[in-house]
N, C-alpha and C positions, 0 to 999 in steps of 0.2 A: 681314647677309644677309637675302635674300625669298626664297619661293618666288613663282616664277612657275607659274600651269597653265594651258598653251593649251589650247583646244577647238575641234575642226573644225577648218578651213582654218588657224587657228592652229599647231594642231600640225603638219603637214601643213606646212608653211612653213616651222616650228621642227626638223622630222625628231626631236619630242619634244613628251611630256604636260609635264614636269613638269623644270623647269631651280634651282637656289639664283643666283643674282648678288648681287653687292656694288653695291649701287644708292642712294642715299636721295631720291630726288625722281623724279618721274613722269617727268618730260624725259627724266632719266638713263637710265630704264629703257628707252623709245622708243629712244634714240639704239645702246643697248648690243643692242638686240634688231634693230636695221636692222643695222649694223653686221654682227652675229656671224650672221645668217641673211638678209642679202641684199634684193632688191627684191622678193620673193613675199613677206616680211615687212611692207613698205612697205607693199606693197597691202590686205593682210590690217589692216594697224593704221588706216590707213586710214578701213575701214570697221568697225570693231572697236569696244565698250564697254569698258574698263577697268574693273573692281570690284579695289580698295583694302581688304578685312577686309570684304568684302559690301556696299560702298559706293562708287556709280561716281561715279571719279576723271575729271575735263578738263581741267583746269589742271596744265600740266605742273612750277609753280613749285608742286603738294602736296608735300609732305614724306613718305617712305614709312619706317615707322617697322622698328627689326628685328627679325624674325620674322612680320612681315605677310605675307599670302598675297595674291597679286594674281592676278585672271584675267582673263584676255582672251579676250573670246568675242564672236568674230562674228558677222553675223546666221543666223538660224536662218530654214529655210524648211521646210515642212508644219504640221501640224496635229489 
């Protein structure tokens, strides 16, 4: 298991901070987060960073190890 923490538009798309899934690879996690939260998800991941244990993941063939913590944080605006 991971935790997932969305931020902003993330959660907000999620209707949640903070989700556990049974996931091991990046793809996985994409496919279970469109899936289970729809096309405001899409759009959000979309435009979104992944950080993997504080370390931003794009290759959806990484390997998510368990108890990794993954966020997904889309872009920020102000300043």
């Amino acid at each position: 298991m991971i935790t997932v923490r969305h931020f902003a538009a993330a959660a907000e798309a999620a209707g949640t901070s903070t989700e556990r899934l049974d996931v091991d690879t990046v793809g996985a996690l994409r496919e279970v987060l469109l899936t289970s939260h729809g096309p405001a998800m899409g759009r959000v991941l979309a435009q979104s960073a992944l950080l993997a244990g504080g370390v931003r993941v794009d290759d959806d063939d990484v390997r998510l190890d368990d108890g990794i913590v993954v966020d997904v944080l889309p872009p920020f605006a102000g300043g």
